[in-house]
N, CA, C and O atoms as a CHARMM CRD file, in Angstrom:
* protein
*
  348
    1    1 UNK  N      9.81600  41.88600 132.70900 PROA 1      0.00000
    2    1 UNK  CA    11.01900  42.08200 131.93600 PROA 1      0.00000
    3    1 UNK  C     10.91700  43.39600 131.17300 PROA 1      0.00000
    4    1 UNK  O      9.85500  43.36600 130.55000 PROA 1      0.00000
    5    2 UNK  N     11.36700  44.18700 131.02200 PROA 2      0.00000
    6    2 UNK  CA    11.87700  45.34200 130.25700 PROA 2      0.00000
    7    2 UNK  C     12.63700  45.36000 128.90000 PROA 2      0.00000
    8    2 UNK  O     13.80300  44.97200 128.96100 PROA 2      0.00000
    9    3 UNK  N     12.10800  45.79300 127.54100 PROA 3      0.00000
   10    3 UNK  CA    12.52900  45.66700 126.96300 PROA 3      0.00000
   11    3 UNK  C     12.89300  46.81200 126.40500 PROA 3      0.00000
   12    3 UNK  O     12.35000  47.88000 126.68700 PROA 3      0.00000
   13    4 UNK  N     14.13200  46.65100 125.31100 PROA 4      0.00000
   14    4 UNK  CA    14.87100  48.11400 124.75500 PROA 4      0.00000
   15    4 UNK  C     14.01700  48.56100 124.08400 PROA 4      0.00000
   16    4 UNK  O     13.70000  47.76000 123.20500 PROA 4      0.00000
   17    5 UNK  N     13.12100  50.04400 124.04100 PROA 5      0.00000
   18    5 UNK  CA    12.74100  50.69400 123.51400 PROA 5      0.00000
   19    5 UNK  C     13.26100  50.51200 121.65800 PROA 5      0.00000
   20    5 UNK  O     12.52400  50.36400 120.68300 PROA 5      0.00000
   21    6 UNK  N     14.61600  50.58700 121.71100 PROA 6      0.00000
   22    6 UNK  CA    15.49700  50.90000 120.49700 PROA 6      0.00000
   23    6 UNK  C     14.86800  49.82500 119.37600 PROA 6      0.00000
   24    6 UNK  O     14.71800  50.05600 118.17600 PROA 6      0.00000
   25    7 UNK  N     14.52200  48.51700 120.12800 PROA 7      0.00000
   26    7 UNK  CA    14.24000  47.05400 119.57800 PROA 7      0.00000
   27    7 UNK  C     12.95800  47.56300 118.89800 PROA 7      0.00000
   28    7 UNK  O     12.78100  47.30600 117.70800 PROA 7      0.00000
   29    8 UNK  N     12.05700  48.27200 119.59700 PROA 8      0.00000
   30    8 UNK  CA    10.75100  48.18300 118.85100 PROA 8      0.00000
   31    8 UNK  C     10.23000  49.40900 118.34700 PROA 8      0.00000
   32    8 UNK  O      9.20000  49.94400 118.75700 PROA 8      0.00000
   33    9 UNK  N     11.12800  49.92700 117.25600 PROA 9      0.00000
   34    9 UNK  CA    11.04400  51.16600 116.78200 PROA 9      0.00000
   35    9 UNK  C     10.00300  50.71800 115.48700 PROA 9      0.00000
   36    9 UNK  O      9.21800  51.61700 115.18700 PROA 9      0.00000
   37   10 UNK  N      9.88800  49.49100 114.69900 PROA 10     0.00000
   38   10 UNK  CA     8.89500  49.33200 114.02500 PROA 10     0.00000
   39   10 UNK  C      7.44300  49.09200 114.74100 PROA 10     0.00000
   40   10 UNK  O      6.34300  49.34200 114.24700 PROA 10     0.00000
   41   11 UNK  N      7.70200  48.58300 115.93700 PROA 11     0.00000
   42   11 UNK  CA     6.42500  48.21000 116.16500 PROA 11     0.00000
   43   11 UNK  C      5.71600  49.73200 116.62100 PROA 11     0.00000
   44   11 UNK  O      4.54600  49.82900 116.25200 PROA 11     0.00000
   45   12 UNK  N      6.16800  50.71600 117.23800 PROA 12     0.00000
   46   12 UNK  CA     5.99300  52.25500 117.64000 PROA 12     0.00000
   47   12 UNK  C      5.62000  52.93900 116.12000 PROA 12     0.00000
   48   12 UNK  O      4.80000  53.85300 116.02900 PROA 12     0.00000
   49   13 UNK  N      6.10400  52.55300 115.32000 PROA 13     0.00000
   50   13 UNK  CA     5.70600  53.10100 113.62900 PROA 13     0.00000
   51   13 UNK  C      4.50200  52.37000 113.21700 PROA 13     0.00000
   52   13 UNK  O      3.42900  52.88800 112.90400 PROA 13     0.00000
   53   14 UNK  N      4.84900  50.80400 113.25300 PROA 14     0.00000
   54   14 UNK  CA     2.94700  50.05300 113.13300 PROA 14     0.00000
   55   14 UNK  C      2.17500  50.82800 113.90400 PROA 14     0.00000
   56   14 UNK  O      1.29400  51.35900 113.22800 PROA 14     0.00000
   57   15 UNK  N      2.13800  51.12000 115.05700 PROA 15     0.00000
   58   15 UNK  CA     1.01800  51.21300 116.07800 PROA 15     0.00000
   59   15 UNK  C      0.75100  53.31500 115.78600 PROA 15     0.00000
   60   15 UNK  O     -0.30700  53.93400 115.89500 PROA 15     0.00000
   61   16 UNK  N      2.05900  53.83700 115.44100 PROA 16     0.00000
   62   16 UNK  CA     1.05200  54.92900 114.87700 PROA 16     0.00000
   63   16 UNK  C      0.57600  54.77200 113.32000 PROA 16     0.00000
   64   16 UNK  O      0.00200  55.75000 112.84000 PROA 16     0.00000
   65   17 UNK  N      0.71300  53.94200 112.72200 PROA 17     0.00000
   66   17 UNK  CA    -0.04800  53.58100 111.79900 PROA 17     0.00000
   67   17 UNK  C     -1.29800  53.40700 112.10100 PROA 17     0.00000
   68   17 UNK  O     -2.10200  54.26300 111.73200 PROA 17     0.00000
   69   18 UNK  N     -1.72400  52.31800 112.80300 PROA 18     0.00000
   70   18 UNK  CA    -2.86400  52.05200 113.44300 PROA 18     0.00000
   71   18 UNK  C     -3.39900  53.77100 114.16600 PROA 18     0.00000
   72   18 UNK  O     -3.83600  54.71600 113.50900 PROA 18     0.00000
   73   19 UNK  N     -3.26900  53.74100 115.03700 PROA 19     0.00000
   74   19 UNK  CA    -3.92200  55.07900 115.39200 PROA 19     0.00000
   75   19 UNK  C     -4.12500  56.25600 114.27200 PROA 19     0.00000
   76   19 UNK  O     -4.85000  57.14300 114.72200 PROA 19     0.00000
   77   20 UNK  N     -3.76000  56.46000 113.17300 PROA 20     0.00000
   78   20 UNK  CA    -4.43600  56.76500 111.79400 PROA 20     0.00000
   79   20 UNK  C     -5.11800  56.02700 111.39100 PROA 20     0.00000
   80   20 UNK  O     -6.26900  56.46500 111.40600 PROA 20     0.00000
   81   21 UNK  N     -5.05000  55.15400 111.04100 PROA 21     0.00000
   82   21 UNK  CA    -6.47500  53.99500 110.60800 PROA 21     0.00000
   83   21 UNK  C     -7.79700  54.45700 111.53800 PROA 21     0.00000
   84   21 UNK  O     -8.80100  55.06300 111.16500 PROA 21     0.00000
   85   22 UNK  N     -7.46800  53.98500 112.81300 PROA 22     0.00000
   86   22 UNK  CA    -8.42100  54.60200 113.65000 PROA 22     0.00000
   87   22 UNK  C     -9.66800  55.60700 113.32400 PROA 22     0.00000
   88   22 UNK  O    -10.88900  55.60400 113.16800 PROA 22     0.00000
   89   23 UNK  N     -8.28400  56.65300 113.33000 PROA 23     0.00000
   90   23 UNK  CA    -9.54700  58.50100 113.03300 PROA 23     0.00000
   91   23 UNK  C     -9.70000  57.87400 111.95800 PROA 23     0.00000
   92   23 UNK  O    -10.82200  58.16000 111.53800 PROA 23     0.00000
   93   24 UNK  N     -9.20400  57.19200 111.29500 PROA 24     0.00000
   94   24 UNK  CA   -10.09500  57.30200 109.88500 PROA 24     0.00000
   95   24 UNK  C    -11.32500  56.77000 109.95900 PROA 24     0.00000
   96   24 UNK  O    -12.39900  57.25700 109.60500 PROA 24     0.00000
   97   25 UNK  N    -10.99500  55.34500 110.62800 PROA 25     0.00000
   98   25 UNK  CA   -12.55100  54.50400 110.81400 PROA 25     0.00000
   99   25 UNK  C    -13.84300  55.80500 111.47300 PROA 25     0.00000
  100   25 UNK  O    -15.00900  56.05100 111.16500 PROA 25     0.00000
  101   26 UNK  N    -13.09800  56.24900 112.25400 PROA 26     0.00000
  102   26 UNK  CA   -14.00100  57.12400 113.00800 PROA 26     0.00000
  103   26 UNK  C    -14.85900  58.42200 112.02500 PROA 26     0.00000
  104   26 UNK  O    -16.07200  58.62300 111.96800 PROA 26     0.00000
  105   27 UNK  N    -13.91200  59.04900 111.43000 PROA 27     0.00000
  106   27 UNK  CA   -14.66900  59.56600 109.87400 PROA 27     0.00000
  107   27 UNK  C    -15.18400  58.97200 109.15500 PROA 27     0.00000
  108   27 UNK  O    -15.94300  59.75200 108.57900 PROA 27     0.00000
  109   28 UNK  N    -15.31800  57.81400 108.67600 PROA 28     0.00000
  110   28 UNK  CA   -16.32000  57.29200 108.12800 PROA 28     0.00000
  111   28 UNK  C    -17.36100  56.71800 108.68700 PROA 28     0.00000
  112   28 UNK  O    -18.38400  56.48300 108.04400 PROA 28     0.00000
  113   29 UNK  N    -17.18900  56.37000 110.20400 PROA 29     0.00000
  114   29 UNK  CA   -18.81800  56.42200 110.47300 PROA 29     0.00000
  115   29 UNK  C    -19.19200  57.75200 110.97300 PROA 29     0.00000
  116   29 UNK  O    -20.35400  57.50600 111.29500 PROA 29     0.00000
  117   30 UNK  N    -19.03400  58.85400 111.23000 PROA 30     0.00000
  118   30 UNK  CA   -18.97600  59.92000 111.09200 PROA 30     0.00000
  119   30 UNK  C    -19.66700  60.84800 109.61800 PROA 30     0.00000
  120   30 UNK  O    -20.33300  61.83700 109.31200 PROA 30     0.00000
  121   31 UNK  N    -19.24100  60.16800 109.29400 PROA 31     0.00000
  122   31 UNK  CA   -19.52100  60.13000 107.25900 PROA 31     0.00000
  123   31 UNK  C    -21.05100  59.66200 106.97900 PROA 31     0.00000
  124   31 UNK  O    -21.76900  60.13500 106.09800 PROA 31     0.00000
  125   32 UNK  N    -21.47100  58.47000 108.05400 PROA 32     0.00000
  126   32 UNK  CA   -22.01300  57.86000 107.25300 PROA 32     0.00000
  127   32 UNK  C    -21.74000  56.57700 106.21600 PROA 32     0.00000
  128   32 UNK  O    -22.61500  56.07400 105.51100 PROA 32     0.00000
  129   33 UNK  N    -20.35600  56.15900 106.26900 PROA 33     0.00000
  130   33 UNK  CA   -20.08400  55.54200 104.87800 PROA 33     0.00000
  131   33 UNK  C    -20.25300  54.21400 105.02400 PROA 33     0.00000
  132   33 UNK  O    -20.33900  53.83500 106.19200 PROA 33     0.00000
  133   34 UNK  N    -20.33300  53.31400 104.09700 PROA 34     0.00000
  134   34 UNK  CA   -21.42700  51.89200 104.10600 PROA 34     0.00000
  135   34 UNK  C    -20.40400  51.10500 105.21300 PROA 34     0.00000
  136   34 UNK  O    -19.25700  51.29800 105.61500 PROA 34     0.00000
  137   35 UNK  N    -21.31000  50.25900 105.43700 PROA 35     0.00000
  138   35 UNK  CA   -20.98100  49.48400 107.04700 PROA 35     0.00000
  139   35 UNK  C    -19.76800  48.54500 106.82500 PROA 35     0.00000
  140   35 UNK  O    -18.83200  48.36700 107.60400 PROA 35     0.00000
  141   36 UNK  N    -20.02000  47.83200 105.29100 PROA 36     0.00000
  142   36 UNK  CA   -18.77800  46.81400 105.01300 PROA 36     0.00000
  143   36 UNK  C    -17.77600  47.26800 105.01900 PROA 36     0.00000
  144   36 UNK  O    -16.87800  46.52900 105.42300 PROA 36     0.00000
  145   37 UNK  N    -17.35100  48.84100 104.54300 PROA 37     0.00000
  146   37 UNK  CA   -16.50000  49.91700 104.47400 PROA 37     0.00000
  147   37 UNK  C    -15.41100  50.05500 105.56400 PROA 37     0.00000
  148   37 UNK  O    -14.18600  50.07500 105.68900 PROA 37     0.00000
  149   38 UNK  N    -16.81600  50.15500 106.44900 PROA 38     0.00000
  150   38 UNK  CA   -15.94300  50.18400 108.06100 PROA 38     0.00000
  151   38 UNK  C    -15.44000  48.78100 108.51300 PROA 38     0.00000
  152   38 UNK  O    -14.31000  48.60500 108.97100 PROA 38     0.00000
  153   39 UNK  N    -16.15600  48.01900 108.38800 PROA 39     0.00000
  154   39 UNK  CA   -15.81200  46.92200 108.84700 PROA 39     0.00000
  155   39 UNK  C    -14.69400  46.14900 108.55900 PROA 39     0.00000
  156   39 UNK  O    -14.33700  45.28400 109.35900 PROA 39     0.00000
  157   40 UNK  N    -13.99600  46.37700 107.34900 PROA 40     0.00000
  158   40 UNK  CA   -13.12600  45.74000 106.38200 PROA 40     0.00000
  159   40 UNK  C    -12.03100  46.72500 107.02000 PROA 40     0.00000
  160   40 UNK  O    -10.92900  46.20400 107.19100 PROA 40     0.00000
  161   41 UNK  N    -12.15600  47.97300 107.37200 PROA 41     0.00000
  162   41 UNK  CA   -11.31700  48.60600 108.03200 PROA 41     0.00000
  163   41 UNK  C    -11.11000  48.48200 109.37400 PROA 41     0.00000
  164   41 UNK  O    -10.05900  48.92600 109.83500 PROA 41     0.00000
  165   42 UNK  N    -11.74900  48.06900 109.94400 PROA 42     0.00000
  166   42 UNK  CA   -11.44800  47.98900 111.38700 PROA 42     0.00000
  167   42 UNK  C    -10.73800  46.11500 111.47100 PROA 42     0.00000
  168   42 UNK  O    -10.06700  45.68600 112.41000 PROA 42     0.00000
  169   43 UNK  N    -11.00100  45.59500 110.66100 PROA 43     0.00000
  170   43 UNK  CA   -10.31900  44.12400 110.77900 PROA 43     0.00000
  171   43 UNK  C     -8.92700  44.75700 110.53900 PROA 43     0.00000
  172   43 UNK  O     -8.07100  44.31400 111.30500 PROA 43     0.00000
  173   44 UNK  N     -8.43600  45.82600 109.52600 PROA 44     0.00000
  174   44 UNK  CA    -7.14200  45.58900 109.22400 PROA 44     0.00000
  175   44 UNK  C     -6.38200  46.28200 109.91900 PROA 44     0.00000
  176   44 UNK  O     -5.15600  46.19900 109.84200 PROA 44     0.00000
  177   45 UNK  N     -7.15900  47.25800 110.89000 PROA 45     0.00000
  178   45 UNK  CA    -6.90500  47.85200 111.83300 PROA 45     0.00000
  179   45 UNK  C     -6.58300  46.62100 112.90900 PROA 45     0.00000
  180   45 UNK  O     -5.37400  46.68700 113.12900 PROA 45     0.00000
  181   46 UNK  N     -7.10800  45.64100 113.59000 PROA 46     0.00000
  182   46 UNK  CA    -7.38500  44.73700 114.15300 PROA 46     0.00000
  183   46 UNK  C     -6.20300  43.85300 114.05000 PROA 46     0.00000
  184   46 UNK  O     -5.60900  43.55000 115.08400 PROA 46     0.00000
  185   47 UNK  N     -5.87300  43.48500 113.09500 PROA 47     0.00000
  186   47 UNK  CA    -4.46300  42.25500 112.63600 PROA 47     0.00000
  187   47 UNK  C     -3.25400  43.20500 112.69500 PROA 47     0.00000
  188   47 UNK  O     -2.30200  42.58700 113.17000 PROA 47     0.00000
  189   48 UNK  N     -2.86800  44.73400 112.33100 PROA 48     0.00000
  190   48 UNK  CA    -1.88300  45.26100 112.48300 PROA 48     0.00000
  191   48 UNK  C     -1.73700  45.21100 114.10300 PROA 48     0.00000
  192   48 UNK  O     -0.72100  44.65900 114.52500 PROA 48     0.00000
  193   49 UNK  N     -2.66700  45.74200 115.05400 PROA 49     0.00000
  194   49 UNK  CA    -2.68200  45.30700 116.29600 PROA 49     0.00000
  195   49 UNK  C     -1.97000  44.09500 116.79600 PROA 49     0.00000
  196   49 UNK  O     -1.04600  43.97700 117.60100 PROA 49     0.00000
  197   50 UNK  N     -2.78700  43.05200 115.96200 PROA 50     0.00000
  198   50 UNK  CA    -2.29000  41.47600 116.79900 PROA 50     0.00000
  199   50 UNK  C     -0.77500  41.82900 116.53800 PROA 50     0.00000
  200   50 UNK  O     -0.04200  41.96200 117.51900 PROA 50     0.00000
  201   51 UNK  N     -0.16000  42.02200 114.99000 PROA 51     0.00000
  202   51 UNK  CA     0.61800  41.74800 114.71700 PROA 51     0.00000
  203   51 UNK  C      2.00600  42.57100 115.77400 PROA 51     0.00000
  204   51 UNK  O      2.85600  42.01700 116.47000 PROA 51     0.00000
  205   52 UNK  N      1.79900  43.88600 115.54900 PROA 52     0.00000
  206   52 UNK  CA     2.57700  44.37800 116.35100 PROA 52     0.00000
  207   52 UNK  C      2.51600  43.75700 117.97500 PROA 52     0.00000
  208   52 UNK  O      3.63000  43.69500 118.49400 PROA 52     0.00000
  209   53 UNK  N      1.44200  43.32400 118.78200 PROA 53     0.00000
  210   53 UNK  CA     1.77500  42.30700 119.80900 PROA 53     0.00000
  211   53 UNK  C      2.56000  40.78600 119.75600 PROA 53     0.00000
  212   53 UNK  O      3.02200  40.05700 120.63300 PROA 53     0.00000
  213   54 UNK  N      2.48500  40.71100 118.54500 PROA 54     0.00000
  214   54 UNK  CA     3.29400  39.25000 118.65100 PROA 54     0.00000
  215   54 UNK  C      4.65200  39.49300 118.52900 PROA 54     0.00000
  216   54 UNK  O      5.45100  38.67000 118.97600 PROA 54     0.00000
  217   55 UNK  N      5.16800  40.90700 117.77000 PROA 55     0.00000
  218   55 UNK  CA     6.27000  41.41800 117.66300 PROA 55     0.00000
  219   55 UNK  C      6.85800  41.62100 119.10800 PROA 55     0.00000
  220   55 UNK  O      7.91200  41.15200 119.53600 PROA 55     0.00000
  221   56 UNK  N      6.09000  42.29800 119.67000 PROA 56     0.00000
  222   56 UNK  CA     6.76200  42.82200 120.48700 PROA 56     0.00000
  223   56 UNK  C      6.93600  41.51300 121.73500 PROA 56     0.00000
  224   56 UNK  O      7.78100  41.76900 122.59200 PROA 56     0.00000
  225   57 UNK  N      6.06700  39.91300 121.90500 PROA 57     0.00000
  226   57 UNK  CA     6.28500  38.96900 122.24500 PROA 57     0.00000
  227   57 UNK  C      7.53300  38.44000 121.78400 PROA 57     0.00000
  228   57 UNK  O      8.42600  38.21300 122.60100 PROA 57     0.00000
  229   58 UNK  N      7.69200  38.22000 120.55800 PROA 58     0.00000
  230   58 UNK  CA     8.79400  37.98900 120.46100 PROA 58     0.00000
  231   58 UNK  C      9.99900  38.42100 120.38600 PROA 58     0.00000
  232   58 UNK  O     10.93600  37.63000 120.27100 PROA 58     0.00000
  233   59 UNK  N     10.16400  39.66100 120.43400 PROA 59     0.00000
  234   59 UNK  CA    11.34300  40.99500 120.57500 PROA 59     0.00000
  235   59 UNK  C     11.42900  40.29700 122.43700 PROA 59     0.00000
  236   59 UNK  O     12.50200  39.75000 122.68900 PROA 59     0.00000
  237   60 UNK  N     10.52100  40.32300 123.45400 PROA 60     0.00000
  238   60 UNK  CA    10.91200  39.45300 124.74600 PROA 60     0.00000
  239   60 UNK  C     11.26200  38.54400 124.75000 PROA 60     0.00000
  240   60 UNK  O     12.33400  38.42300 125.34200 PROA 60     0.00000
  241   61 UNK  N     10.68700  37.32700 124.15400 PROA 61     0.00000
  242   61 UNK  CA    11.00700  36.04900 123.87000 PROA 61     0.00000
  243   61 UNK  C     12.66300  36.02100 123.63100 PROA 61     0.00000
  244   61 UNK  O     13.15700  35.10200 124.28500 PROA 61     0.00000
  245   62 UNK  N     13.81900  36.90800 122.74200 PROA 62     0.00000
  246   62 UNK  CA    14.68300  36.26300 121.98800 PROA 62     0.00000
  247   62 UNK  C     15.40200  37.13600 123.02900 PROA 62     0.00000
  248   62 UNK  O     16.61900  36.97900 123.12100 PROA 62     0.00000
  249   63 UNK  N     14.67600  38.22500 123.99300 PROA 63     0.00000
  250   63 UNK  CA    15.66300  38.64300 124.80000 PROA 63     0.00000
  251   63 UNK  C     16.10500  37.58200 126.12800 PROA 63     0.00000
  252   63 UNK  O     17.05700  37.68700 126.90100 PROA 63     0.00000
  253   64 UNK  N     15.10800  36.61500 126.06700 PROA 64     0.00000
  254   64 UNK  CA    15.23100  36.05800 126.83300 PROA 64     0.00000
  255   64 UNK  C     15.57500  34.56600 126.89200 PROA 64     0.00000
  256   64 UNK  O     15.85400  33.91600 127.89900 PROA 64     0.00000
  257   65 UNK  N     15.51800  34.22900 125.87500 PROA 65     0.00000
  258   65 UNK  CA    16.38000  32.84500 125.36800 PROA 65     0.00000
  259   65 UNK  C     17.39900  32.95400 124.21000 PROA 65     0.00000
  260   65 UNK  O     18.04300  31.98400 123.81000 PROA 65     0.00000
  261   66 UNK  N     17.50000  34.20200 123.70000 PROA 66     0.00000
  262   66 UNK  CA    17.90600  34.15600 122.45300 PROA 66     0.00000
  263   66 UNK  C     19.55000  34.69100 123.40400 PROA 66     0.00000
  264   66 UNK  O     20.43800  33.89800 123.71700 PROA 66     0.00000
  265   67 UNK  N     19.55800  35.62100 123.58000 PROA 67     0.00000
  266   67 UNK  CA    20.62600  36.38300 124.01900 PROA 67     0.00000
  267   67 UNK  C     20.90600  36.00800 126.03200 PROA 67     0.00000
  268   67 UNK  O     21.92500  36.41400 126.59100 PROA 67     0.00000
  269   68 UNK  N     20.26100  35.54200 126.47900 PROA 68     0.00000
  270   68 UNK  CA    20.61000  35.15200 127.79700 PROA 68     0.00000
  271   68 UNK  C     22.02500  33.75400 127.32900 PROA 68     0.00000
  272   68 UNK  O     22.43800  33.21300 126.30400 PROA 68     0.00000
  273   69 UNK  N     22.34900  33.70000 129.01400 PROA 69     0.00000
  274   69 UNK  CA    23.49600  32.43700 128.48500 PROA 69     0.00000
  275   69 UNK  C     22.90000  30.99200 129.10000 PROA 69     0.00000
  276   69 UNK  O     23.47400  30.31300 129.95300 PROA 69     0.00000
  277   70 UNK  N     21.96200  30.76800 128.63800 PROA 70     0.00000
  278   70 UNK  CA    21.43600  29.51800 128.30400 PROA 70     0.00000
  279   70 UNK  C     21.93500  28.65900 127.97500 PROA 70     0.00000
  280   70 UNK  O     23.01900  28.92600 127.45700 PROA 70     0.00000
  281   71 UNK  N     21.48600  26.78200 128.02400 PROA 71     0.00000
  282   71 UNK  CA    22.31800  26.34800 127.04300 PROA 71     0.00000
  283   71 UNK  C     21.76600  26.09600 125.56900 PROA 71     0.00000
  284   71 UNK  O     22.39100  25.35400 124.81100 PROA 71     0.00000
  285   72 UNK  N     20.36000  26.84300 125.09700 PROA 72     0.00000
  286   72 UNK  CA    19.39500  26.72700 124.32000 PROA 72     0.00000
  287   72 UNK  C     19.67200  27.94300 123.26200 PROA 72     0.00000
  288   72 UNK  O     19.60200  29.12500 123.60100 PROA 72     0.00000
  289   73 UNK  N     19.95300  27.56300 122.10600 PROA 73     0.00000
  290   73 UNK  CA    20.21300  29.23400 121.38000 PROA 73     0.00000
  291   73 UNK  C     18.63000  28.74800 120.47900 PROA 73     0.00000
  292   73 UNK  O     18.35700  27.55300 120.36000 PROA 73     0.00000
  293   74 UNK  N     17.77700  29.76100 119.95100 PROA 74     0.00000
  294   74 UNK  CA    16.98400  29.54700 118.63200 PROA 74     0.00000
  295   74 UNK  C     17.15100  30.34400 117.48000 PROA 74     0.00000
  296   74 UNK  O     17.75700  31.39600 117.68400 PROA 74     0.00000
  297   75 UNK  N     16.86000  30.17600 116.57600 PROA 75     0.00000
  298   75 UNK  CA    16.87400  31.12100 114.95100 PROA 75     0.00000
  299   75 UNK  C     16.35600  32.22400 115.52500 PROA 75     0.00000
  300   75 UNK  O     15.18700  31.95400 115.79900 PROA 75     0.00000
  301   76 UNK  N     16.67000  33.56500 115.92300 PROA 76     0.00000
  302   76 UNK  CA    15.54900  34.89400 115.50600 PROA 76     0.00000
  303   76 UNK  C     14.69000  34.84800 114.77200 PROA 76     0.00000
  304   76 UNK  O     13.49900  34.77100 115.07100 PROA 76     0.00000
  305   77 UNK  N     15.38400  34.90900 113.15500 PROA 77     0.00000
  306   77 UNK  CA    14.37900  35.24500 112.33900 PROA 77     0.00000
  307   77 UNK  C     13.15300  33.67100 112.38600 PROA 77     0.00000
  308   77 UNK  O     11.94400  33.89600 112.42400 PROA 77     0.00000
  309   78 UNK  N     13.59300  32.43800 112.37700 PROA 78     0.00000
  310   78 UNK  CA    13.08600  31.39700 112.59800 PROA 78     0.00000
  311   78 UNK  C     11.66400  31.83200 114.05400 PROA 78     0.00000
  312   78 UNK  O     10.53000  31.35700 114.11000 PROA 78     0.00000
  313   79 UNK  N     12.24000  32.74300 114.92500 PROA 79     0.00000
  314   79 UNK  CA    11.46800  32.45300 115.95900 PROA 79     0.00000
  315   79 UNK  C     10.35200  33.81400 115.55800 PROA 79     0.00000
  316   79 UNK  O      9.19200  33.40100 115.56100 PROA 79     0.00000
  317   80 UNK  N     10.43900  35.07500 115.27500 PROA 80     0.00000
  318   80 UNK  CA     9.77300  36.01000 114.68300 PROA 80     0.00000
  319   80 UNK  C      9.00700  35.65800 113.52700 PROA 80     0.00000
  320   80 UNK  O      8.00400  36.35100 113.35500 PROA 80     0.00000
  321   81 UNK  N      9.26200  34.61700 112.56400 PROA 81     0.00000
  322   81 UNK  CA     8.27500  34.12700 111.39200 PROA 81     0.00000
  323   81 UNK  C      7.59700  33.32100 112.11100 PROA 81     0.00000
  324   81 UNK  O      6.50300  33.41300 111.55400 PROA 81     0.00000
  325   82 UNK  N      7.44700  32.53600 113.01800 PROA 82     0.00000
  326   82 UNK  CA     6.12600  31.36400 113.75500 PROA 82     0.00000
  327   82 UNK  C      5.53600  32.54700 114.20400 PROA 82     0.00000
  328   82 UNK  O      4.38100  32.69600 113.80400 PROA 82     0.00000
  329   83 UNK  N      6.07000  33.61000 115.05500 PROA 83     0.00000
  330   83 UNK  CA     5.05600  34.42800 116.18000 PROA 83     0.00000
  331   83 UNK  C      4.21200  35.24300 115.23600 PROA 83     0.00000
  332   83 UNK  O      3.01200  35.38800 115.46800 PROA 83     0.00000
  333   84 UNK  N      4.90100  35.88900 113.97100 PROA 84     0.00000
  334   84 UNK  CA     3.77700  36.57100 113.20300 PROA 84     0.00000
  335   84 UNK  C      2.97800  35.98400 112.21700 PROA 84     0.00000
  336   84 UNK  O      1.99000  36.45000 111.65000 PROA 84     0.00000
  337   85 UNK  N      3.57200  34.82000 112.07500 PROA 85     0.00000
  338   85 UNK  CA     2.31100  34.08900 110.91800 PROA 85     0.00000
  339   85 UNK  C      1.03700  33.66200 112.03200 PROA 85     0.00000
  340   85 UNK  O     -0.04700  33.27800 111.59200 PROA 85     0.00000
  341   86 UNK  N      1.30400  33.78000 113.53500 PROA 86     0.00000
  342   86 UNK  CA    -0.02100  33.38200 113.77300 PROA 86     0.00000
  343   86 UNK  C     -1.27000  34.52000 114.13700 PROA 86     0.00000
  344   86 UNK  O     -2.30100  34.49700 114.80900 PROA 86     0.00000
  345   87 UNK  N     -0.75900  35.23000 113.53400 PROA 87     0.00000
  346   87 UNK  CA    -1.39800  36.89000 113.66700 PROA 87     0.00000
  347   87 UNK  C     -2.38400  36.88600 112.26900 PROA 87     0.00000
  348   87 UNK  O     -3.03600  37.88600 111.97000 PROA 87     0.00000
């Protein structure tokens, strides 16, 4: 399935978020700088990841039950709050 670019203009802004986090992690071990340092950074690096994948699961998901002519409609926002709280 193909989805509208247009739809996931936050998740393209998370994910260059993330790719700054990144070089950063990478300068600080680069640095040298204490291990918990990095580590605490690369988890939050890690969950912006999940998160923007569950986004973009469910940006498919609502294209595909939400807006098809089904006889099943669901909440959006209802269906986007389950997919990212499990991130």
């Amino acid at each position: 399935m193909e989805m509208d670019p247009n739809r996931l203009e936050d998740v393209i802004a998370r994910l260059k978020r993330v790719q700054g986090q990144i070089g950063g992690i990478v300068r600080m071990i680069e640095e040298g700088r204490d291990c918990s340092d990095v580590v605490t950074q690369l988890a939050a690096a890690a969950r912006a990841l999940d998160r923007a994948g569950f986004k973009i699961i469910a940006t498919g998901l609502r294209q595909c039950v939400i807006e098809s002519d089904g006889p099943r409609r669901v909440d959006e926002d209802e269906l986007e709050r389950l997919f990212l709280s499990l991130a």
